[in-house]
Residue frames as qw, qx, qy, qz and C-alpha x, y, z in Angstrom:
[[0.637, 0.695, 0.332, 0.030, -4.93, 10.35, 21.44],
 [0.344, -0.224, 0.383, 0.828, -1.83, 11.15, 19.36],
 [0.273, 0.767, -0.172, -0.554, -1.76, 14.55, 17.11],
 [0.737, 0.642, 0.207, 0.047, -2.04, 14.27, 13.29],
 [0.618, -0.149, 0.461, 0.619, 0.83, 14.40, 11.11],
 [0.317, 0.431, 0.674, 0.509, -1.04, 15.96, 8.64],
 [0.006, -0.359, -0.124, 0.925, -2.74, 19.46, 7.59],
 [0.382, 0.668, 0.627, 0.124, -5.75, 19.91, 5.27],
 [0.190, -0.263, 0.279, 0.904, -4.81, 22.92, 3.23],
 [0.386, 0.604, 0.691, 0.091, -8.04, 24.44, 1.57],
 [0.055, -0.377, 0.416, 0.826, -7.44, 27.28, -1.61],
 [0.682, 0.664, 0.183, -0.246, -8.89, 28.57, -4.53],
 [0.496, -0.041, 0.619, 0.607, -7.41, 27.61, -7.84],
 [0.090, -0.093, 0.441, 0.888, -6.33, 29.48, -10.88],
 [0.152, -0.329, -0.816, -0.450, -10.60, 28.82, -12.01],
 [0.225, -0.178, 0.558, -0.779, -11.70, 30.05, -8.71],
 [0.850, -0.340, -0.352, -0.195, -12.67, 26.70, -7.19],
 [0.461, -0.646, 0.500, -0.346, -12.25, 25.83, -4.14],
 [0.849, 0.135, -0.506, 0.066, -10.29, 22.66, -3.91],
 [0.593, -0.735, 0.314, -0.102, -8.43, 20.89, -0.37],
 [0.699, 0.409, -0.580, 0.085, -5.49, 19.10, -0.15],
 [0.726, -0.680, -0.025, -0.105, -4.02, 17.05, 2.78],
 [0.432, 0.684, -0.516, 0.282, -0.39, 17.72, 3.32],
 [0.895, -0.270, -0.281, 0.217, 1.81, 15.35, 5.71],
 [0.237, -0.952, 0.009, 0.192, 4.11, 17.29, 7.85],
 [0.700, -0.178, 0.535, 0.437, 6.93, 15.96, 5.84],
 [0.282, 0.403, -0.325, -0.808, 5.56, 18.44, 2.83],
 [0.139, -0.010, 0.970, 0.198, 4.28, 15.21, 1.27],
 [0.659, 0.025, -0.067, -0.748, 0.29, 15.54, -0.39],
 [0.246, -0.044, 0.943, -0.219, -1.42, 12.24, 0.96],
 [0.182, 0.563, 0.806, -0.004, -4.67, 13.29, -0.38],
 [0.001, 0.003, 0.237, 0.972, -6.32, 15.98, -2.60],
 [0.604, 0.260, 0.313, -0.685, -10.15, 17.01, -3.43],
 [0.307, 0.245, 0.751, 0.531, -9.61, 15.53, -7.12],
 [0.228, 0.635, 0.468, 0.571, -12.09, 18.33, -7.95],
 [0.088, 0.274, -0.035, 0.957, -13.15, 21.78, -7.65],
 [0.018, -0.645, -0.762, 0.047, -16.07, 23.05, -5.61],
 [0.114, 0.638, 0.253, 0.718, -17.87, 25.91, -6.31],
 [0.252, -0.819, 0.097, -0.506, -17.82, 27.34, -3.10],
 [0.085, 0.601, -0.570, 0.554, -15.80, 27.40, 0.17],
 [0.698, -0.104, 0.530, -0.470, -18.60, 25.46, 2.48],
 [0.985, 0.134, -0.049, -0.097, -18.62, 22.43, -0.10],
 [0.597, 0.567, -0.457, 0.336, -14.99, 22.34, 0.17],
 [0.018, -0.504, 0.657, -0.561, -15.36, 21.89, 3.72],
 [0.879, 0.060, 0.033, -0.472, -17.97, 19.94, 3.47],
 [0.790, 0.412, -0.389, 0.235, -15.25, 17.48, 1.69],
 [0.120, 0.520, -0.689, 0.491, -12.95, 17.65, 4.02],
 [0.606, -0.138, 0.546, -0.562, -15.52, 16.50, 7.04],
 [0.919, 0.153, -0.096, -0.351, -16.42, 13.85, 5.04],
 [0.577, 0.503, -0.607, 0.214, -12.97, 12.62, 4.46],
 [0.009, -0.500, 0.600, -0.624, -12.49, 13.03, 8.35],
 [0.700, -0.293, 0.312, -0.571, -15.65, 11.65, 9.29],
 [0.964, 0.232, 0.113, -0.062, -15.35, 8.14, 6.65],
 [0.673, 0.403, -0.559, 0.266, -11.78, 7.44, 6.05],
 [0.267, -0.634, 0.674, -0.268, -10.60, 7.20, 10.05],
 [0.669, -0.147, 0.722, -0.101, -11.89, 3.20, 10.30],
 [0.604, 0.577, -0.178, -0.520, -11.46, 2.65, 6.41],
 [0.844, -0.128, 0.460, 0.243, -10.58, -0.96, 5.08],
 [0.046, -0.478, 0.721, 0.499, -7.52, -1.38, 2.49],
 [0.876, 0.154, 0.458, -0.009, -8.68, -3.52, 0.02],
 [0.200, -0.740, 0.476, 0.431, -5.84, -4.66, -2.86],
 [0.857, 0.378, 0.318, -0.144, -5.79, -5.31, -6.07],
 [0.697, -0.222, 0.566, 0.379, -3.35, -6.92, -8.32]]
């Protein structure tokens, strides 16, 4: 099993929400929350979710 490339990065913004982002080791954001959560467990909550449902995700493409 090859090592991620990537880093989830989880912070409070300026509103104090908790919000993640996923940074590529290249500094690059691949992926954000797109919102705030009001607390530190739903923001990790989000993350696990991401981890659990995007690993066998289909592309689908639209013109």
């Amino acid at each position: 099993m090859s090592e991620s490339k990537a880093t989830f990065e989880l912070f409070e913004d300026e509103a104090g929400q908790y919000r993640w982002r996923l940074r590529h080791d290249n500094g690059n954001i691949v992926a954000d929350s797109g919102e705030g959560y009001a607390s530190k467990q739903k923001a990790r909550q989000g993350i696990e979710s991401v981890k659990n449902n995007a690993a066998g995700a289909d592309v689908e493409e639209h013109d």
